[in-house]
VMD Tcl script that draws the C-alpha trace (Angstrom):
set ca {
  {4.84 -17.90 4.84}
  {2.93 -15.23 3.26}
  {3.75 -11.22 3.35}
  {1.33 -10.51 5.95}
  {2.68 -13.38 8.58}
  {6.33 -11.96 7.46}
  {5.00 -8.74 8.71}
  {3.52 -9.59 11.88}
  {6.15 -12.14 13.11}
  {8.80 -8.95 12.49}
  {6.53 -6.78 14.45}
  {6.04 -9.37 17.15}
  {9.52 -10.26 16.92}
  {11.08 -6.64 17.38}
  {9.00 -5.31 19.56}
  {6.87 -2.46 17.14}
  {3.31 -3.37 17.97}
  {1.08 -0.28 17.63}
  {-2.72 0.94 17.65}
  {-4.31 0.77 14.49}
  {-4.44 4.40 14.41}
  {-0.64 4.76 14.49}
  {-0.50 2.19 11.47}
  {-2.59 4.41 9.39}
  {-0.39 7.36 9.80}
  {2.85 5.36 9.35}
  {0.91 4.34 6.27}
  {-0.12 7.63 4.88}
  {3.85 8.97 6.00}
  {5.64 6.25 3.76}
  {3.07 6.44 0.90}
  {4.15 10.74 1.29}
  {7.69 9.47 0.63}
  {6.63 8.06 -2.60}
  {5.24 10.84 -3.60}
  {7.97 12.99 -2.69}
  {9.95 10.74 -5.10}
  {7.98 11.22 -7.61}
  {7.19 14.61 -7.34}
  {11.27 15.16 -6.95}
  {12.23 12.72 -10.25}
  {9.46 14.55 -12.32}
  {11.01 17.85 -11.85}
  {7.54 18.75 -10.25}
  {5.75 17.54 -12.83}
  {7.53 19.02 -15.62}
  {9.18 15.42 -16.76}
  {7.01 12.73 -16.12}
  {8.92 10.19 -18.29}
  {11.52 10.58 -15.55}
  {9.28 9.23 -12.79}
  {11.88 7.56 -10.69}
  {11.02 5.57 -7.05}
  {12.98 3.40 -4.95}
  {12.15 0.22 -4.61}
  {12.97 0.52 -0.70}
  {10.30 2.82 -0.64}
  {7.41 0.50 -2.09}
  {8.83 -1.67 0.63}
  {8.26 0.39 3.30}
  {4.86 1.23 1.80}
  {3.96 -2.49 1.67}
  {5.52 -3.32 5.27}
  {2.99 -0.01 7.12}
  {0.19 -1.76 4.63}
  {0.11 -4.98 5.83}
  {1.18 -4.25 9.47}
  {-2.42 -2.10 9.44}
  {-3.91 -4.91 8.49}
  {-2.58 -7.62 10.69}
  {-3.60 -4.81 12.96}
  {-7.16 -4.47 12.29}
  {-7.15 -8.00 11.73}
  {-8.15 -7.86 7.78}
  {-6.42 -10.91 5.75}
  {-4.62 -8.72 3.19}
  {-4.78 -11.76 0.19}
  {-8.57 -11.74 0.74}
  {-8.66 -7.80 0.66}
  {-6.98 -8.21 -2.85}
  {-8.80 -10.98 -4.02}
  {-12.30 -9.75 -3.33}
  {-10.67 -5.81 -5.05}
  {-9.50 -8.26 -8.20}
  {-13.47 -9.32 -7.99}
  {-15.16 -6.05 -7.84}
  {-12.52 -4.32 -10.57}
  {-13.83 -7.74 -12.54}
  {-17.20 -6.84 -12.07}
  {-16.67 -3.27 -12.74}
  {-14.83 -3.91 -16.62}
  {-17.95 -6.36 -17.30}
  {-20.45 -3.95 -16.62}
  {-18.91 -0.86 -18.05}
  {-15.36 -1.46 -19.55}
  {-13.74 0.64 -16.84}
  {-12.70 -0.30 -13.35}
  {-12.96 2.74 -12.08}
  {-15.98 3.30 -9.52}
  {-16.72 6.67 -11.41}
  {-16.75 8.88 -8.41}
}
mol new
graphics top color blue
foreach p $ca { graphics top sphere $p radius 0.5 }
foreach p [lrange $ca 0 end-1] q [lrange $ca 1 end] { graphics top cylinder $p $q radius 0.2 }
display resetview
């Protein structure tokens, strides 16, 4: 079974089904946390060697990811896959995968 049906069977299973809109903002809350790891392990900044985040965290980032997309009923693999092909596309036509904006 792949992450996304792992997600959505533990939502279904426990109960946590939510609008979309909630999703995002569990999404944007958990992605904070990272940054609040960061921002706490790099002494603001001032150390960024030490960059430290917990792997529970990426977790819960992941989980709010791919429970807004079971949500809005976007296949998270193909998401990725058809990124992987534009970020392709970008490096062939201008050595950077960056969209320049």
């Amino acid at each position: 079974m792949d992450e996304q049906r792992k997600v959505a069977a533990f939502v279904r299973e426990h109960e946590l089904e939510a609008p979309p809109a909630y999703r995002l903002l569990d999404l944007v809350s958990e992605v904070g946390e990272v940054a609040k790891d960061a921002t706490e392990s790099t002494d603001y900044g001032e150390s960024p060697t030490d960059l430290e985040i917990r792997s529970d965290e990426i977790g819960d980032v992941l989980f709010a990811l791919l429970a807004l997309a079971d949500a809005v009923e976007i296949d998270a693999s193909d998401a990725l896959d058809d990124a992987l092909e534009k970020y392709d596309e970008r490096i062939a036509e201008s050595d950077t995968a960056s969209s320049g904006n």
